[in-house]
C-alpha positions in Angstrom: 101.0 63.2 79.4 98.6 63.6 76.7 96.9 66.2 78.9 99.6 68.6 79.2 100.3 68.9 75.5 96.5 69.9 74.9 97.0 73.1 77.7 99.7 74.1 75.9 97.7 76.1 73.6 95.2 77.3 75.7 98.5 78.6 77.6 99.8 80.7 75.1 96.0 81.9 74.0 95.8 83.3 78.0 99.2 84.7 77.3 98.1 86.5 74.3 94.9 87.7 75.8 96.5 88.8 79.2 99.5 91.0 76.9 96.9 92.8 75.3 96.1 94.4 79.0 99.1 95.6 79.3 100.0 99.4 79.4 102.9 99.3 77.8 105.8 102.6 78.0 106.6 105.0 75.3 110.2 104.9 74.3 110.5 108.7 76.0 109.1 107.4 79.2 111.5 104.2 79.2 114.6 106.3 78.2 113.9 108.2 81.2 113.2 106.0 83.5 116.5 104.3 82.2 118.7 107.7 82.7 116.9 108.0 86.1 118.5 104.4 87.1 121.8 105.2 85.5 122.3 108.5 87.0 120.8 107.3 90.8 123.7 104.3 90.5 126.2 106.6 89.7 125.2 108.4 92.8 124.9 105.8 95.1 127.9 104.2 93.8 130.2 107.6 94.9 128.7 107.9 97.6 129.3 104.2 98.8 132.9 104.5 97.4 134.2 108.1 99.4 132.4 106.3 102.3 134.4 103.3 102.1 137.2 105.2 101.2 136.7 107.2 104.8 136.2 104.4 106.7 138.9 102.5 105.5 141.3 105.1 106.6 139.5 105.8 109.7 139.7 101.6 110.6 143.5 102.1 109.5 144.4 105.1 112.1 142.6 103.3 114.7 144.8 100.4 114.3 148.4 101.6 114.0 
């Protein structure tokens, strides 16, 4: 048990050192990466809705 509290430390130290490696976004990159995601779900989220819509209706002529 005693052994786990002493890597504790050298845990966080590794942490440190590995977050300094990092290559870290500007704020313009990441707001456009973030409108990229918004405006691709949007997309894909009409798409998948007029399809389902379609298909519905299809399913429902086919079965009357």
């Amino acid at each position: 048990m005693v052994n786990v509290f002493t890597k504790i430390p050298v845990f966080f130290r590794e942490v440190k050192i590995e977050l300094t490696k990092v290559s870290w976004t500007t704020r313009k990159e990441l707001f456009g990466a973030t409108w990229i995601v918004i405006l691709t779900t949007a997309i894909l989220t009409a798409y998948i809705g007029i399809l389902d819509f379609f298909l519905s209706k299809s399913v429902s002529l086919v079965l009357k």
